[in-house]
C-alpha positions in Angstrom: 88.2 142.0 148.6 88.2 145.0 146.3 86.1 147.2 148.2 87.9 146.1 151.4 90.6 147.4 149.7 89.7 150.7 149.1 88.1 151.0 152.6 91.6 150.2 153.8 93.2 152.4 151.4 91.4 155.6 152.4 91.7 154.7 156.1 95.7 154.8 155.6 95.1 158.0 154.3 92.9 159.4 157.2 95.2 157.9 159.5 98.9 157.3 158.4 99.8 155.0 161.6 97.1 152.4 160.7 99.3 151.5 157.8 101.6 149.1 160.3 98.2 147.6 161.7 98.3 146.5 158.0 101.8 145.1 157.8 100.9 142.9 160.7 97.5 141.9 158.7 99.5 141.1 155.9 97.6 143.8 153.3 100.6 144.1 151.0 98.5 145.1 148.0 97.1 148.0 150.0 100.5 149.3 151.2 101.5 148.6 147.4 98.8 150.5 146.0 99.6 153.8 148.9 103.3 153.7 147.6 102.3 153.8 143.8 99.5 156.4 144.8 103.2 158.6 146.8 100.1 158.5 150.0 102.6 157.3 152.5 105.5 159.1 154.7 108.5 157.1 154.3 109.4 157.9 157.9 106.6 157.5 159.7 107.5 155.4 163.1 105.9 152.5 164.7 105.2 152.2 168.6 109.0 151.0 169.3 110.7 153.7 166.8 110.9 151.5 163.4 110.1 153.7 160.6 108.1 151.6 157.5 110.9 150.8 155.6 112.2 148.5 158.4 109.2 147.4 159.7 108.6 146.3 155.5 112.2 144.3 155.6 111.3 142.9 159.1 108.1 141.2 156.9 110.3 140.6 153.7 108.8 142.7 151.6 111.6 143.2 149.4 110.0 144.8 146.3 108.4 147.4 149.0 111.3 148.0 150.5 113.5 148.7 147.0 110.3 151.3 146.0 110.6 153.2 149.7 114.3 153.5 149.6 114.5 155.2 146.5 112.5 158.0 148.0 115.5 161.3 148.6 113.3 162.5 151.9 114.2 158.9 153.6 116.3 159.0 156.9 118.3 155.8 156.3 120.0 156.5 159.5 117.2 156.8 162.1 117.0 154.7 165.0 114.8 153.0 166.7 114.1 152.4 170.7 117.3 149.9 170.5 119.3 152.5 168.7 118.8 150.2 165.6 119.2 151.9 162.1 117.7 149.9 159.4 121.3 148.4 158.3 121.1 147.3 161.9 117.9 145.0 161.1 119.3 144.0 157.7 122.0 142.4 159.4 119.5 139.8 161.0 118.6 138.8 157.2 120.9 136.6 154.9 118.9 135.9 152.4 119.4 136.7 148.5 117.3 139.0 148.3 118.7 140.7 151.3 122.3 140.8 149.6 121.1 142.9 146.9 119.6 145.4 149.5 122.4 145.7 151.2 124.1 146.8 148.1 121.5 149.6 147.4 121.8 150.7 150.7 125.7 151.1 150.3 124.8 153.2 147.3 122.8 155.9 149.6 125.0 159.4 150.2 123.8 160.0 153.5 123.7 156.5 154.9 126.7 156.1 157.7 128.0 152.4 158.2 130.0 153.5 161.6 126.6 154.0 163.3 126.5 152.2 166.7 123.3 151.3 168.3 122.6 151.5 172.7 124.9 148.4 172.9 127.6 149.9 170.9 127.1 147.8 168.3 128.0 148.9 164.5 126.5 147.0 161.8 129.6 145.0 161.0 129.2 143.8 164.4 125.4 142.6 163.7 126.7 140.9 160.8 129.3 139.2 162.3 127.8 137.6 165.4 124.8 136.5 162.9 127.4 134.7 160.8 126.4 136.4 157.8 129.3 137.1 155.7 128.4 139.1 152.6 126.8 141.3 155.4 129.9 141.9 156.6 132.0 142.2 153.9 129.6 144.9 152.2 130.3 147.2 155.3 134.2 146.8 155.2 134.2 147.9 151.9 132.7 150.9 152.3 135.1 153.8 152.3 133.1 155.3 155.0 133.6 152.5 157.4 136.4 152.9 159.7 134.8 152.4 163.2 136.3 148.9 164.2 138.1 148.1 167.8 140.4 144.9 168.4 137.6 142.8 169.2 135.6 143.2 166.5 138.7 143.0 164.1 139.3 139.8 165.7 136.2 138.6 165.1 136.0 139.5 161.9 139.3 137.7 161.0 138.0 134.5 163.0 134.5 134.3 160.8 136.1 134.5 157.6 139.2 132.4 158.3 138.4 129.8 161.1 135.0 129.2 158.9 135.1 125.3 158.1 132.8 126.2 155.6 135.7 128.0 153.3 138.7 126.0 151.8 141.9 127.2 152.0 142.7 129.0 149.4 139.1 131.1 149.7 140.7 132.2 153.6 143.7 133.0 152.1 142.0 135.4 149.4 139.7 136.6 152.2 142.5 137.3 154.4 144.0 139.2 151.8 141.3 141.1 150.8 140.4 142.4 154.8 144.0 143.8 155.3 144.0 145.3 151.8 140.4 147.2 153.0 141.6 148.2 156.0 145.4 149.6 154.9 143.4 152.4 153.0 141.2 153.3 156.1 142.1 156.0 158.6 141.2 153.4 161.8 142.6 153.4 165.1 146.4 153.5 166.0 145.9 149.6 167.5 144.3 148.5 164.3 146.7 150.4 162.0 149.8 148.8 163.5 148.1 144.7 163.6 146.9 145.2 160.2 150.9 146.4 159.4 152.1 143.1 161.3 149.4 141.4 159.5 151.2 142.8 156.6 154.6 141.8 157.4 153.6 138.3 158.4 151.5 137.5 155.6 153.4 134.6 154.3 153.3 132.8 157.5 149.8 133.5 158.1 149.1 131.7 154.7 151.4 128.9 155.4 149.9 128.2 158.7 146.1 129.0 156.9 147.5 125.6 154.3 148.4 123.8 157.6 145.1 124.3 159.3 146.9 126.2 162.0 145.8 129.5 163.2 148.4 129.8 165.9 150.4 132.5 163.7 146.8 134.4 163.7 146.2 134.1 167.6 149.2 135.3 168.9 149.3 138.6 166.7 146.1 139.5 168.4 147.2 138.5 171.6 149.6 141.2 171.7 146.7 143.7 171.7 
């Protein structure tokens, strides 16, 4: 196994792309052993465009993934064929361990949460139509977020506060805490003016929330 290692080790080296051969083979400790050794290109690309820090999250190797993105030459915002960014793919992950890269990748300079992929789709909108709500939250808080339409405010009002699995005081806090993100953010006119009769209206909103009525909710977004 050890000198199957090696042989492995200096193929990688002779020829970078066969390192994703050894993602799919599972040869961790060779890819580990590369990343200590600084013998791989951080944005090297598979066949379909994933550089090797997503193609490491898409096999869960978390530890991997932490080393890579600490490298400054990373492009955290390239895309793949699908116009995927690696926040993109993270948003297909709720796991724990997935929460705390989320939280690194906030911390990058360069990396830009308003990126939209072929579909349109931002990574707030990954995260919400996977149900994953730390996801989701992460991204709002970012100062650099601000790229939201109607629909997507909507729906990001509806996970949070139509979510059986929160009690009513937690929607009420999260309700809060969404129109308090998105008063300091330079958004669209539409947003700006809902999240202002949001504002005006929050004491009925959180009545209705302690009724288990979102009809208050509804029709404010029905007017846009």
């Amino acid at each position: 196994m050890i000198e199957d290692c090696y042989e492995l080790y200096d193929s990688c080296i002779e020829e970078p792309e066969l390192i994703f051969k050894i993602i799919s083979n599972g040869r961790f400790d060779v890819i580990e052993k590369l990343i200590e050794d600084n013998q791989v290109n951080v944005n090297l690309v598979d066949s379909v465009g994933n550089d090797l820090v997503t193609r490491l999250l898409k096999a869960r190797q978390y530890d991997l993934v932490f080393k890579l993105m600490k490298k400054k030459n990373w492009k955290v915002n390239h895309k793949n064929i699908n116009g995927d960014t690696f926040g993109h793919i993270l948003a297909h992950d709720n796991s724990c361990w997935a929460i705390k890269v989320v939280e690194q990748l906030s911390k990058k300079k360069n990396y830009l949460p308003n990126t939209k992929n072929n579909k349109g789709e931002t990574i707030l909108d990954k995260a919400i139509k996977n149900n994953y709500l730390f996801t989701a939250l992460k991204v709002i808080e970012d100062n650099r977020f601000d790229s939201i339409d109607i629909t997507s405010f909507k729906n990001l009002c509806n996970l949070f506060i139509k979510n059986r699995e929160y009690g009513k005081y937690t929607k009420i806090n999260t309700l809060k805490i969404i129109v308090g993100k998105f008063n300091k953010k330079k958004v669209d006119p539409e947003i700006s003016n809902l999240v202002e009769e949001m504002n005006d209206n929050m004491d009925i909103l959180k009545r209705d929330i302690m009724n288990d009525n979102y009809r208050s909710l509804d029709l404010l977004f029905s007017n846009y």
